[in-house]
C-alpha positions as CSV (number, residue, x, y, z in Angstrom):
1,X,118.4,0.6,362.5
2,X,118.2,1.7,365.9
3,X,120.9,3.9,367.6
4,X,122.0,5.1,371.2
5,X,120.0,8.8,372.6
6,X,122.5,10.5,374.7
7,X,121.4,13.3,377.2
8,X,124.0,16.2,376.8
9,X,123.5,18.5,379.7
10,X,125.1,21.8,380.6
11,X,128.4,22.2,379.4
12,X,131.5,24.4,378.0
13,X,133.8,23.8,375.7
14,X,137.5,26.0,376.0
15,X,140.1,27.3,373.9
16,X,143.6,26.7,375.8
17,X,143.8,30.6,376.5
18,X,140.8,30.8,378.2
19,X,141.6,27.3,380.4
20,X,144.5,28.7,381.4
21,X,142.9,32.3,382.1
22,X,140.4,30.2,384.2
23,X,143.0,27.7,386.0
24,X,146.2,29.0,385.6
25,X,149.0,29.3,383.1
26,X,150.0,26.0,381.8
27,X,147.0,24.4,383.6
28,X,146.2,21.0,381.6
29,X,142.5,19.7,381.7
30,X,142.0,16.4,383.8
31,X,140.0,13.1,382.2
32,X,137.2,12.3,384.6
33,X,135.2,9.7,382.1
34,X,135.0,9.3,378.4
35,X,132.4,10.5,376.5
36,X,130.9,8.3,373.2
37,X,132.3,10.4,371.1
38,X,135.7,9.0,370.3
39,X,138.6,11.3,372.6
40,X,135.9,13.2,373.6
41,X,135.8,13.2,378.0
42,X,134.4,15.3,381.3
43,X,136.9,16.6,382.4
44,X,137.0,17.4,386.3
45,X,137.2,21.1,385.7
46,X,134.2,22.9,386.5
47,X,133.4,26.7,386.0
48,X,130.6,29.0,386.9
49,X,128.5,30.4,384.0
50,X,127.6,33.6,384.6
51,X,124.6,35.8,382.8
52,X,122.5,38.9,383.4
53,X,120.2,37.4,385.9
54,X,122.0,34.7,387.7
55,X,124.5,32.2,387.2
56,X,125.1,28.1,386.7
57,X,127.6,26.9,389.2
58,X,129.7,23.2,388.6
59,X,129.3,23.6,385.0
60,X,131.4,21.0,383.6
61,X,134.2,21.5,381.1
62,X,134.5,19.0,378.1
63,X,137.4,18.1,376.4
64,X,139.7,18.0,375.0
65,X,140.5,21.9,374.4
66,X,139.5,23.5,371.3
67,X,139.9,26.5,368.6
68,X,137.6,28.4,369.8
69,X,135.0,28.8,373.5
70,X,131.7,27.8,373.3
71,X,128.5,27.5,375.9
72,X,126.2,24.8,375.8
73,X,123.1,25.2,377.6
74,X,119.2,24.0,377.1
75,X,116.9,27.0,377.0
76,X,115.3,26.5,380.4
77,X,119.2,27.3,381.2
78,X,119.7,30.1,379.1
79,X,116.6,31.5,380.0
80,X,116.7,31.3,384.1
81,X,120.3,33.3,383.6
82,X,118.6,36.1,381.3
83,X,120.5,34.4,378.1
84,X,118.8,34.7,374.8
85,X,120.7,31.8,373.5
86,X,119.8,30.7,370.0
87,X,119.7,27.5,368.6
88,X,122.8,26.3,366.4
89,X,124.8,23.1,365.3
90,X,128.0,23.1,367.6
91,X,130.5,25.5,366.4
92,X,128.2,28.1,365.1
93,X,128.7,30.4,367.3
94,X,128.9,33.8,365.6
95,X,126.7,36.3,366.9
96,X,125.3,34.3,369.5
97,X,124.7,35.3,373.0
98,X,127.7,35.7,375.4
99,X,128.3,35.6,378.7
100,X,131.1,35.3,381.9
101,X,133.0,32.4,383.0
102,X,134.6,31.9,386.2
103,X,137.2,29.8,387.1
104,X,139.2,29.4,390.7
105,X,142.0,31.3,389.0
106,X,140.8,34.1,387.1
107,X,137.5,35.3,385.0
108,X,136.6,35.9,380.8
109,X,133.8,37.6,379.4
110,X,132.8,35.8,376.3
111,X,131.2,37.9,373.8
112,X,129.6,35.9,371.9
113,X,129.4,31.5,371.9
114,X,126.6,30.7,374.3
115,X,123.8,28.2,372.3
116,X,121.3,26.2,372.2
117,X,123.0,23.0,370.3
118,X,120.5,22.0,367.3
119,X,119.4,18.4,367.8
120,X,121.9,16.2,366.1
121,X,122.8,12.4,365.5
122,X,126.6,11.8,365.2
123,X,126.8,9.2,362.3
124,X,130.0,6.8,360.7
125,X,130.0,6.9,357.4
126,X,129.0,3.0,357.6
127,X,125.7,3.9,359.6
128,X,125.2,6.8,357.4
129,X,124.7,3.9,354.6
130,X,123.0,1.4,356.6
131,X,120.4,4.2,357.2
132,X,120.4,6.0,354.2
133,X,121.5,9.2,355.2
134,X,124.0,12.1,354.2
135,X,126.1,14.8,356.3
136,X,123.8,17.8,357.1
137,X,120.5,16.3,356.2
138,X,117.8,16.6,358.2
139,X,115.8,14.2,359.3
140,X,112.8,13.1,362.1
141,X,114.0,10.7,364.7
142,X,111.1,8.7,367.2
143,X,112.0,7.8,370.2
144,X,110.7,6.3,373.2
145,X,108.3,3.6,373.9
146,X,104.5,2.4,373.4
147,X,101.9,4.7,374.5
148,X,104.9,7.5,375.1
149,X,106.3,7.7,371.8
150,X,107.9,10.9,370.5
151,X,108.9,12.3,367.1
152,X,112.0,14.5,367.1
153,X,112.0,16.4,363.9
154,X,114.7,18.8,362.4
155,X,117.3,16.6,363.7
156,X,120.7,17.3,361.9
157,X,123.1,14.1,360.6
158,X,126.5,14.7,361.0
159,X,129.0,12.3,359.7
160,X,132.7,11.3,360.2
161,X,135.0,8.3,360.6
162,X,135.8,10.6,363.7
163,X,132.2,10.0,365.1
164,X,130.2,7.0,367.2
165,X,127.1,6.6,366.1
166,X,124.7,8.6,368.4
167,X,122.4,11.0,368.9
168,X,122.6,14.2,371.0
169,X,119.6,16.2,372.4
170,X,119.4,18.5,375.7
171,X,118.4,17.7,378.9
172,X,115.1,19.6,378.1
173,X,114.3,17.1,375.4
174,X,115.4,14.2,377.2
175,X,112.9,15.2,379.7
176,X,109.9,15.2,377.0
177,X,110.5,12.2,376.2
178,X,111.1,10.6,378.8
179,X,115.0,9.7,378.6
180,X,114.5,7.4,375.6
181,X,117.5,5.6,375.4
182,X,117.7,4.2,371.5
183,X,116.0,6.0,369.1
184,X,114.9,5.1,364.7
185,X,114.9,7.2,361.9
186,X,111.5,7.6,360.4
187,X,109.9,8.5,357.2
């Protein structure tokens, strides 16, 4: 069974303190197109991601808001900003790399939640059948065409009813292979 690749570039996910630290109190994030991910969008907000070196300007904000701030960035990012940013499933944040965001209202220096996100294939739990799968396992994924094939491996299944089937890498590994749009599962 093949399924959808989906470049994820640059982006930040926010806690509603921090949105409103960056845009104002009782500041509301705005929908500018849906992502696959069912209520998942860009949202028109952007912010400036700041590390020791330089800094990312018109860094989109995803939404919708969430428990807790998190920096998504490839490591060609991470690395032209001076970030040491390690690679982790979304949402594993502890102990990773921080960094400052800046917003047209105001400014927070994130400790820690700036990562590489692990490559990862969203999954239903119908998919997850059809191809044989379970949450968490890891598995090798080839995309690409003839002659410029490519083999992800350590690529992470995540599954929910919450999900669209698709999977996730950064814009640095959508540049190796080539912006493969469908991708297989291989043994």
């Amino acid at each position: 069974m093949k399924f959808l690749v989906e470049t994820s570039a640059r982006h930040v996910h926010v806690c509603k303190e921090t949105l409103e630290t960056l845009f104002g109190a009782g500041y509301e994030l705005t929908v500018k197109k849906p992502l696959s991910q069912p209520g998942q969008y860009a949202s028109n907000e952007r912010v400036t991601v700041v590390g020791p070196k330089r800094e990312l300007a018109n860094v989109s904000i995803l939404g919708p808001c969430r428990g807790a701030d998190q920096v998504e960035l490839s490591a060609t990012d991470a690395r032209s900003i001076g970030i040491s940013a390690p690679v982790r499933e979304s949402g594993d944040v502890a102990g990773s790399a921080g960094c400052k965001l800046v917003g047209p209202c105001g400014e927070v220096e994130l400790k820690e939640g700036v990562i590489v996100a692990k490559r990862h294939i969203h999954v239903t739990p119908e998919d997850a059948e059809k191809l044989g799968v379970a949450d968490k396992e890891i598995v090798k994924v080839a995309c690409g065409s003839e002659g410029r094939k490519l083999v992800f491996d350590d690529v992470v299944i995540r599954v929910s009813e919450k999900f669209a089937t698709a999977m996730h890498i950064d814009t640095d590994e959508s540049n190796a292979c080539g912006g493969a749009s469908e991708g297989e599962i291989v043994k």
